[in-house]
C-alpha atoms as one frame of an Amber mdcrd trajectory, in Angstrom:
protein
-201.509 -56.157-135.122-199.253 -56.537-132.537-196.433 -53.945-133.616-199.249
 -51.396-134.099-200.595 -52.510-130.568-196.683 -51.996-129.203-196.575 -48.553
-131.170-199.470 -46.957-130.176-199.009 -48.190-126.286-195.197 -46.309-126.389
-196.151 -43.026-128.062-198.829 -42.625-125.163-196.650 -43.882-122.663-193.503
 -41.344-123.733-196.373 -38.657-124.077-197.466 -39.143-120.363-201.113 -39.941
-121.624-203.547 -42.513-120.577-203.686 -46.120-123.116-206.752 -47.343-123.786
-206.963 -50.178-126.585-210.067 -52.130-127.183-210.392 -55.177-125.875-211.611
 -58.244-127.968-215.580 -58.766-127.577-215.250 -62.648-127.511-213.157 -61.892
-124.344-214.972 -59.690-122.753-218.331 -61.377-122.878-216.556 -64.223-120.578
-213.948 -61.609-118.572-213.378 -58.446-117.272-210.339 -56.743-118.404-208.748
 -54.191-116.649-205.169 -52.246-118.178-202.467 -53.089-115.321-199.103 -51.516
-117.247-196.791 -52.178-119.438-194.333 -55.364-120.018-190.952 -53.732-118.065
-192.230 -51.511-116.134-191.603 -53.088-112.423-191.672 -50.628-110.293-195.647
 -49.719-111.628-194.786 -45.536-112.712-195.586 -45.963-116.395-192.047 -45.476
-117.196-188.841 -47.546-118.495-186.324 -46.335-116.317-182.802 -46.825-113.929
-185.477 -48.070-111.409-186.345 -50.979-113.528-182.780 -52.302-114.175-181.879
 -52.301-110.643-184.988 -54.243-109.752-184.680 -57.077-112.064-180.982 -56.596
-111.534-181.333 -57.356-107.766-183.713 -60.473-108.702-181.385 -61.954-110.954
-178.620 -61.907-108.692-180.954 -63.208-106.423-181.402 -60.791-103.692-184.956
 -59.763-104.648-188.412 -60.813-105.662-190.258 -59.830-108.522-193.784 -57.919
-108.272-196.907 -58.581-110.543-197.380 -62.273-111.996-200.418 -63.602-114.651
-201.179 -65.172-118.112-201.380 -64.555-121.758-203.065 -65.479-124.469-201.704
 -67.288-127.707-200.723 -64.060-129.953-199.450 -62.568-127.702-201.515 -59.517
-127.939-203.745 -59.047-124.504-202.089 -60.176-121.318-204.141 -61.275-118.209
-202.596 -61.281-114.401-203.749 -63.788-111.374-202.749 -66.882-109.684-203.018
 -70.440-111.331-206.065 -71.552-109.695-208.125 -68.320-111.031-207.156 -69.792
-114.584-208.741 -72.942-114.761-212.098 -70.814-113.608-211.844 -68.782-117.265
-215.307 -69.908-119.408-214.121 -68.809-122.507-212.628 -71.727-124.691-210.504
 -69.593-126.872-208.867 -67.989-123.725-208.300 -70.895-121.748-206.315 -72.748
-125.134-204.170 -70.189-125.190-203.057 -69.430-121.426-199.179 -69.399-120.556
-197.561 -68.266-117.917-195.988 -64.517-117.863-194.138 -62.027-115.064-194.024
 -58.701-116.092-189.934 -59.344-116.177-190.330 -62.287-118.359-189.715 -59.696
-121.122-188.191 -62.562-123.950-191.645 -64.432-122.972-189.989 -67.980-122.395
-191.034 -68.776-118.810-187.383 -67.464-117.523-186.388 -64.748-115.610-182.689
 -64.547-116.551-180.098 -62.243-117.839-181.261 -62.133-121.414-184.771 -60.436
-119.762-181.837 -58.004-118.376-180.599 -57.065-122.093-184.196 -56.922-123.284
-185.052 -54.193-120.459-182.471 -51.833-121.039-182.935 -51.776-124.848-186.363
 -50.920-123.801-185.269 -48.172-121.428-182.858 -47.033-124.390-186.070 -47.316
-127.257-189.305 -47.423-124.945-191.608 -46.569-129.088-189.854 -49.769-130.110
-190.706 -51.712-127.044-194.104 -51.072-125.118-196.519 -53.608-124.290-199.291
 -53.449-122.707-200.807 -55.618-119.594-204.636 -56.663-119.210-205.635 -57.908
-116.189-208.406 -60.544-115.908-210.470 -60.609-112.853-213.496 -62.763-111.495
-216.810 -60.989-111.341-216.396 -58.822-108.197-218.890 -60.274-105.068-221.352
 -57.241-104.072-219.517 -56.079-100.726-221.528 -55.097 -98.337-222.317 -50.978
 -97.331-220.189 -49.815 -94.603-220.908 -47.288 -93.023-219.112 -43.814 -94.286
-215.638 -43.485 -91.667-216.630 -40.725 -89.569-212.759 -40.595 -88.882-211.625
 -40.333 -92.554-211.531 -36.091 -92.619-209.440 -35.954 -89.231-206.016 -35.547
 -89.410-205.355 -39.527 -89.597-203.136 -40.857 -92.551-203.681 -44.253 -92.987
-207.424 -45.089 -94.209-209.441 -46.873 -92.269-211.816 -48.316 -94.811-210.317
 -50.218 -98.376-206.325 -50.606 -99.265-204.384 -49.384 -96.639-200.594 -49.144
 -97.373-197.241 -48.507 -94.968-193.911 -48.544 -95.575-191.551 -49.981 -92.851
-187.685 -49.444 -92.483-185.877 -51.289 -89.974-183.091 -48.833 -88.578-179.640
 -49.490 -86.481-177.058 -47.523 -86.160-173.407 -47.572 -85.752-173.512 -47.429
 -81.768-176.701 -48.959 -81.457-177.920 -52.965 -82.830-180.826 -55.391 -82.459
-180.515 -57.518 -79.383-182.355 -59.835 -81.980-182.226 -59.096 -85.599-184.916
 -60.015 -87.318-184.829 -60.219 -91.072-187.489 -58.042 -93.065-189.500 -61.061
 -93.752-190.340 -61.598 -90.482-191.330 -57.893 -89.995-193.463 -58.374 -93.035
-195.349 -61.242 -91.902-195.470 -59.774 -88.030-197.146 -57.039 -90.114-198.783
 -58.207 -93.258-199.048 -62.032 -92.727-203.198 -63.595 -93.736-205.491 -64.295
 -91.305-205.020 -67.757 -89.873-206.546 -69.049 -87.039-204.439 -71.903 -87.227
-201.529 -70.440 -86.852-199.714 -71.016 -83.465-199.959 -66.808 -82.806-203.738
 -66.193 -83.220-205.341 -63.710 -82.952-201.934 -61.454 -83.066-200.441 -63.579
 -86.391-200.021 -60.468 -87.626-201.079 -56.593 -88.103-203.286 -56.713 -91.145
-204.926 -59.879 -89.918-206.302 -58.737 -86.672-207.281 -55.659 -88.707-209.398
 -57.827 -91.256-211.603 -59.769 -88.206-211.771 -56.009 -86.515-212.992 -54.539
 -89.452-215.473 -57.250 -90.867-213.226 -57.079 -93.501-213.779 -53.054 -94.267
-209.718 -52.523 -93.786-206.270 -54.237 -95.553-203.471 -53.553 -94.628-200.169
 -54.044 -96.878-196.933 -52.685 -97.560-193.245 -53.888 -97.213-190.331 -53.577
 -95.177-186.958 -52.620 -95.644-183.162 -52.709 -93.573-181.041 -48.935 -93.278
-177.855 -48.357 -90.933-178.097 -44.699 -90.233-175.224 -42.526 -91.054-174.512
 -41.018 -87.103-173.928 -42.831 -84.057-177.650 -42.827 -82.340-177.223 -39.227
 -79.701-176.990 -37.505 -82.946-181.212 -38.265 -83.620-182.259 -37.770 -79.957
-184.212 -34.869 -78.523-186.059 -34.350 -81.240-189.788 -35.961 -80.228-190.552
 -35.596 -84.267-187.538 -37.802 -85.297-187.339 -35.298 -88.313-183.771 -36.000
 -88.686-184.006 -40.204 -88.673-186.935 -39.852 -91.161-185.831 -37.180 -93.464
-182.501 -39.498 -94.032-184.134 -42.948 -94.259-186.526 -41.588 -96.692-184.124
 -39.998 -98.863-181.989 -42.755 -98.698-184.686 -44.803-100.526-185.871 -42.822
-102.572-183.975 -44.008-106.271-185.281 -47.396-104.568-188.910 -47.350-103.809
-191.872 -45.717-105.481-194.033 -43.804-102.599-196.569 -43.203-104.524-197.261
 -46.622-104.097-197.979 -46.377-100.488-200.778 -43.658-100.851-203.784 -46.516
-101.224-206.734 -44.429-101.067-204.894 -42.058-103.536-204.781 -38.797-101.498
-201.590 -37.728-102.419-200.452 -38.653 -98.865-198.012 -41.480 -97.818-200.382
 -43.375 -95.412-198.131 -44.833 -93.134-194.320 -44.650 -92.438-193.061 -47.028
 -89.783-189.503 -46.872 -88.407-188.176 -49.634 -86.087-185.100 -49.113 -83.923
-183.188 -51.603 -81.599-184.850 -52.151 -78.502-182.032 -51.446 -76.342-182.449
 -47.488 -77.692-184.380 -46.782 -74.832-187.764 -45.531 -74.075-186.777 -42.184
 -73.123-186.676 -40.841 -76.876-188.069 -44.465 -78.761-190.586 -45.128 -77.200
-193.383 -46.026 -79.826-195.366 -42.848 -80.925-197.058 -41.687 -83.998-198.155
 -38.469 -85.360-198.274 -35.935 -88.176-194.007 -35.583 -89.707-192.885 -32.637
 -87.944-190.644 -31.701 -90.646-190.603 -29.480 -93.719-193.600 -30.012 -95.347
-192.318 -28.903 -98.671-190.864 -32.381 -98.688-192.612 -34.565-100.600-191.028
 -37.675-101.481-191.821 -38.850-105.644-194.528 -35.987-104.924-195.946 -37.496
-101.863-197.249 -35.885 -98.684-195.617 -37.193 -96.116-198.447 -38.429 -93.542
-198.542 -39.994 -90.105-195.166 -41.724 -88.767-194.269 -44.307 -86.523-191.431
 -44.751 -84.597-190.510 -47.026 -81.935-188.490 -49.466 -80.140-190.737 -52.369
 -79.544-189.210 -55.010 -81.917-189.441 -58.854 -82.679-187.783 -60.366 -79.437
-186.652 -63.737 -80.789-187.626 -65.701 -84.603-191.591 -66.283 -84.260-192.081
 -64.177 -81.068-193.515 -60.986 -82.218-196.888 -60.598 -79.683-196.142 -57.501
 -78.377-195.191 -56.209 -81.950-198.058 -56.725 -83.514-199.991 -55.597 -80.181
-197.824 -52.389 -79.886-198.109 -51.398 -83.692-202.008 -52.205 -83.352-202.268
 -49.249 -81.484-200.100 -47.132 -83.195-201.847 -47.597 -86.642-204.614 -46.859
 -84.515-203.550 -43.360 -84.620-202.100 -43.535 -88.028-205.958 -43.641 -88.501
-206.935 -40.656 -86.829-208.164 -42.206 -83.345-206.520 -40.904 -79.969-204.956
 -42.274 -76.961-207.734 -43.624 -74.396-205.447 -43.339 -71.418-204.413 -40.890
 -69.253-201.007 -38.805 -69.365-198.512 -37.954 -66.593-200.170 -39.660 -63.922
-200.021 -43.163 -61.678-203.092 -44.909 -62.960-202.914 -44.582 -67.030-204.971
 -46.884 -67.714-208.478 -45.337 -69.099-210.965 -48.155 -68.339-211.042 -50.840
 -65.485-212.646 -53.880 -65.141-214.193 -56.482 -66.547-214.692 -54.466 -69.756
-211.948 -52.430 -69.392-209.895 -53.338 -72.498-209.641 -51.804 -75.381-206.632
 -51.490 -77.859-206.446 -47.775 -77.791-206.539 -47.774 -74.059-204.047 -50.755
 -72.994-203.511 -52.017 -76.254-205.080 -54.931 -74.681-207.958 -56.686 -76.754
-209.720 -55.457 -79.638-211.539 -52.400 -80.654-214.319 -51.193 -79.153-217.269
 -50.245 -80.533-216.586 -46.686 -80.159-213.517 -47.101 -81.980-215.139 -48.956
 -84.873-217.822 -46.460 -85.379-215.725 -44.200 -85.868-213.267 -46.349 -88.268
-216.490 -47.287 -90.070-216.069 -50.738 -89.437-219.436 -51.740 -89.338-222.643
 -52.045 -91.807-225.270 -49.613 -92.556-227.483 -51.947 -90.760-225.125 -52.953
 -87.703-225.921 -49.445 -86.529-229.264 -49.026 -84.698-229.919 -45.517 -82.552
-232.767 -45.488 -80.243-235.344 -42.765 -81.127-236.544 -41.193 -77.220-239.998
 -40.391 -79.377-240.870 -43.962 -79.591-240.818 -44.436 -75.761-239.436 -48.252
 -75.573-237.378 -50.265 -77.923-235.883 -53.520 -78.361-232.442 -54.321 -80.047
-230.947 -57.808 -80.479-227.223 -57.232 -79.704-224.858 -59.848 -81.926-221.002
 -60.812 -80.832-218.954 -58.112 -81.111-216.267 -60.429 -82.617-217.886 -61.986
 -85.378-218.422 -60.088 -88.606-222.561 -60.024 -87.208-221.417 -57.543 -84.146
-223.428 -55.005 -84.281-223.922 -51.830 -81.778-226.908 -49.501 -80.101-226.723
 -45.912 -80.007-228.722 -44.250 -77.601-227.940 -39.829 -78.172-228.289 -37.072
 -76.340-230.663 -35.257 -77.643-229.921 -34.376 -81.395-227.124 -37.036 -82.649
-224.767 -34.810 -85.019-223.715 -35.798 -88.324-220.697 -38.368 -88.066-221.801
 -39.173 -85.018-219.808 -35.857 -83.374-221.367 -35.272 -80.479-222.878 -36.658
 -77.497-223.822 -40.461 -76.535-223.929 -43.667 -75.090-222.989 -47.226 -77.435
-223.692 -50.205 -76.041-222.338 -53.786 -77.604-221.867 -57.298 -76.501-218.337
 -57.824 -75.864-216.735 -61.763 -75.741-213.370 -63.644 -75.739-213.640 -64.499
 -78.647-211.490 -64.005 -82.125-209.351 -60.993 -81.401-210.042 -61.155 -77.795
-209.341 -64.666 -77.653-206.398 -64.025 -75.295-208.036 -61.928 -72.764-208.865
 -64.919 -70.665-205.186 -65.619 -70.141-204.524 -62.039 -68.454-203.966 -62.980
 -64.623-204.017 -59.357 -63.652-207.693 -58.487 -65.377-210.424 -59.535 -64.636
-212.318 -60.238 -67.766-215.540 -61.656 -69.059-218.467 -61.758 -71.634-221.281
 -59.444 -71.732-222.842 -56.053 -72.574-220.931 -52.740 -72.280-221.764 -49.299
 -72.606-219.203 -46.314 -73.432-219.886 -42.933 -73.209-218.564 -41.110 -75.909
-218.174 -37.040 -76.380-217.109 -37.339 -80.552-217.487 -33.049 -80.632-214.589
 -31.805 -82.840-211.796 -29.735 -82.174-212.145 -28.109 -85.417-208.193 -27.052
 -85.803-207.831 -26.242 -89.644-204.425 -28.119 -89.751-205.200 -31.082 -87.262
-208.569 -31.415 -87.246-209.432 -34.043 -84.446-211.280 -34.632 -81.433-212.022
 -31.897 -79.119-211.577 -33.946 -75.591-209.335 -36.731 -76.443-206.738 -37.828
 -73.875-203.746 -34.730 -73.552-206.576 -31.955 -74.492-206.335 -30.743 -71.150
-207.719 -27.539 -71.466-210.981 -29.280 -72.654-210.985 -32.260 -69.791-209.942
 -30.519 -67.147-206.614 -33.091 -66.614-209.321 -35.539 -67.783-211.921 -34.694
 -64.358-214.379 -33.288 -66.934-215.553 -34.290 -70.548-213.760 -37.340 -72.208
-214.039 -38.472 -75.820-214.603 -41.385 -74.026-215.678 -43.036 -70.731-216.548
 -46.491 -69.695-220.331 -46.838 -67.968-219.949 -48.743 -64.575-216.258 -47.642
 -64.487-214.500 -49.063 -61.119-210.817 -50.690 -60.354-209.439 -53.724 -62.192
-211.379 -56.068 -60.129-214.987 -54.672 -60.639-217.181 -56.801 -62.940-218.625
 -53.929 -65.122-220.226 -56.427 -67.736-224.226 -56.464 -67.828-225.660 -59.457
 -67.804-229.175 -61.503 -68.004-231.717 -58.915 -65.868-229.102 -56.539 -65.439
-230.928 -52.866 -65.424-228.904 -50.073 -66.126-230.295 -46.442 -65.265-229.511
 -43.028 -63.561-228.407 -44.824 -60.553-225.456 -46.468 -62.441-221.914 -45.123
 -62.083-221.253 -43.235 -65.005-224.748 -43.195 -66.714-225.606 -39.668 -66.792
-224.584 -36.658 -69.559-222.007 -34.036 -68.888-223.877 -30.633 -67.524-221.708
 -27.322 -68.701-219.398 -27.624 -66.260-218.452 -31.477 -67.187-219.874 -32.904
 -64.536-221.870 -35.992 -65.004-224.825 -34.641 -63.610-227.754 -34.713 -65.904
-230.150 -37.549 -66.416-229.512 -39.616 -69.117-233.745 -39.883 -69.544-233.555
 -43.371 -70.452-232.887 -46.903 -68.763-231.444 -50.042 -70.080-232.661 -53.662
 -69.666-230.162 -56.750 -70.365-231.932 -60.043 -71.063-229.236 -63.123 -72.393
-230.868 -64.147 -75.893-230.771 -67.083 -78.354-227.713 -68.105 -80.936-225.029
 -66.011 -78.734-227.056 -62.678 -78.656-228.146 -60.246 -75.775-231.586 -58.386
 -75.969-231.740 -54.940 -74.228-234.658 -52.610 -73.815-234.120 -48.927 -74.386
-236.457 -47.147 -72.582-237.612 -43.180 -72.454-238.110 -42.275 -68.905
């Protein structure tokens, strides 16, 4: 059974075609299965291969880990993956018997990753029909996830999905003329980037990238990838000037390319790389490293293992010292920000940047200060169908219970003006109750902002800029055609605006009308002009909630 099984799994594989063997019933009535690859194949492209050898090659000598772990059964015939704990959770008797531990480079099957695993693998590379088994992956039962809303963001011209698996690959660049004042190793950019959530852990809320993502999201969005070391080719002069860093990308990129597998940083399977990140020495300079991300700027008939090459990031904000990485993850926050498709919420080229004020002025695409908004994770689809409620002017009064915006209940309010489009592309007001808590946690300890608890209202102007290639939003931040230098329509405004030191929170019997700053729609010319036709009441409520009254004037 088992040489047919390793027969039929090769001639498919060589052939390029799907495998699909049966698993046994008395399995599957206790398990899912799931096909995960074949024994040898580490680098996950359904082939035996020079990419293989150097992989295992590299972990025998020790320089490397080894991807993909799990368990087999006693004939050696269907192969399950997980962690130890998951096994002892198996219900099926026969299963559980026969469990041993397997890597997918365990190739001789006896619990040792050594050099005789490293003969086995290139006699499979040299006879893949002789050779090819396959993998089944046992899983638990998946736990009904709760409907998000659809990303309203997901067809702009953002990479890096904002809702499921989200992948980036990270390359940590010097060159000949140019160091780290600090060097940190690539597995303390990994955890700066991909580290667990922890609240324990001496950095919360910034422990790392994907973490503060997971609380921001209510879990929607994760974050993952790997990181890598290069030592460019040309003394550093040689890639300045060029605000698309084509030159520093296109050579990092190819460099790896016999190395890694892009494909496997495309995790909502677009046929675009989601995210590239490229780190330089801090003492580069912010005249051409300061961290930016866009679309590549390069050839676009370059496509890496096939890839699309999607949104980049490159910058010189690096880990200062071992465990001091703040401002990293902060920084990079932002910048995925845009990987996703959201814009810059401050101003350009003048004195004042900053895009909101005041207590409630903070917001990581403004300062990169705090979480996201509510704005921000509308339009990321980071909450719930039911975490969205939009007053309806027709019923003439109603009454929404706002929950913490940082707990996975935060909910938000939509009041519209007039007709709300579909994904939300148009124009309106979205109100939320805003703490220090979780991913604002640190806010208190800003001495220069004055911060605080309470309700908050942006305005928001979603229309679209419908641009065939770069499809975004029609008057975001640098649009200044459309915002008049920012005088007229914004993408996004904050109600109650003022300097740093106004408290723009509402509170218990705060009322909020057409004789608040900033409450009022644009009229043609952008001018906020036009009466809003509704009021707001703020009432503090039970269990950490506020209630507010929409009302039609």
């Amino acid at each position: 059974m088992e040489k047919i099984l390793k027969r039929a799994a090769a001639a498919l594989l060589s052939a390029g075609a799907a495998v699909s063997l049966a698993v046994p019933a008395s399995m599957s009535a206790s398990a899912d299965w799931k096909k995960i690859g074949y024994i040898g194949d580490l680098n996950g492209d359904s082939k035996f291969n020079v990419g293989d050898l150097v992989i295992l090659t590299r972990f025998v000598l020790g320089s490397s880990g080894i991807p993909e772990s799990g368990v087999y059964d006693m004939d050696g015939a269907y192969y399950l993956t997980g962690v130890r704990s998951q096994i002892t959770s198996l219900t099926n008797d026969d299963i559980r018997s026969g469990v041993k531990y397997l890597q997918l480079a365990d190739i001789d099957k006896d619990g040792v990753i050594d050099t005789y695993d490293l003969v086995a693998l290139r006699k499979i590379v040299i006879e893949p029909d002789e050779n090819a088994e396959l993998v089944y992956r046992w899983y638990e039962p998946e736990i009904e996830k709760p409907d998000y809303i659809s990303a309203p963001i997901y067809d702009l011209y953002g990479s890096l999905p904002s809702q499921g698996e989200g992948r980036a690959v990270v390359f940590k660049v010097d060159f000949p003329d140019c160091k780290f004042s600090y060097s940190a190793s690539t597995e303390e950019i990994e955890e700066a980037m991909f580290a667990p959530a922890d609240a324990s852990n001496p950095h919360y809320p910034l422990e790392s990238i994907s973490a503060f993502y997971e609380r921001s999201s209510k879990g929607a969005m994760h974050l993952s990838g790997k990181a890598y070391e290069y030592s460019a080719k040309l003394p550093i002069s040689n890639y300045e000037g060029d605000k698309f860093h084509i030159a520093v990308i296109n050579e990092v990129l190819a460099a790896f390319d016999d190395q890694i597998n892009y494909s496997d940083y495309d995790g909502d399977n677009d046929g675009t790389i989601d995210a590239i990140m490229i780190i330089v020495p801090d003492v580069a300079g912010d005249s051409n490293w300061w961290p930016t991300s866009g679309v590549y700027g390069g050839d676009h008939s370059y496509k890496p293992d096939g890839m699309k090459i999607g949104h980049v990031t490159v910058g010189n904000t690096t880990i200062e010292s071992k465990g001091s990485f703040s401002s990293f993850v902060t920084t990079y926050s932002h910048e995925f920000g845009h990987n996703m498709g959201l814009p810059d919420y401050y101003f350009y080229n003048v004195d004042d940047f900053q895009g909101f004020h005041g207590s409630g002025g903070f917001e990581m695409m403004d300062d990169a200060v705090g979480d996201f908004g509510a704005a921000s994770k509308l339009m990321l689809g980071w909450y719930r169908e039911d975490q969205v409620s939009i007053f309806d002017s027709s019923q003439g009064e109603h009454v929404f219970t706002l929950r913490n915006s940082e707990t996975d209940d935060g909910n938000c309010v939509i009041i519209p003006c007039g007709t709300l489009a579909d994904k939300y592309r148009s124009e309106f007001f979205i109100i939320e109750y805003t703490s220090l808590d979780n991913n604002n946690r640190r806010l208190a300890d800003l001495w220069w902002k004055s911060t605080g608890s309470g309700v908050r209202i942006f305005h928001v102007e979603a229309t679209l800029n419908d641009n065939r290639t770069y499809p975004s939003f029609l008057y975001k931040s640098g649009n200044d055609a459309a915002t008049d230098y920012n005088r007229g329509k914004r993408f996004i405004r904050l109600v109650n605006e003022g300097n740093d030191k106004t408290d723009n929170l509402f509170r218990d019997g705060a009322v909020i009308n057409s004789s608040t700053p900033g409450y009022m729609w644009y009229d043609g010319n952008g001018g906020l002009t036009v009466d809003s036709g509704t009021s707001v009441s703020v009432q503090k409520g039970a269990d950490d909630t506020y209630i507010i009254t929409v009302r039609a004037n």
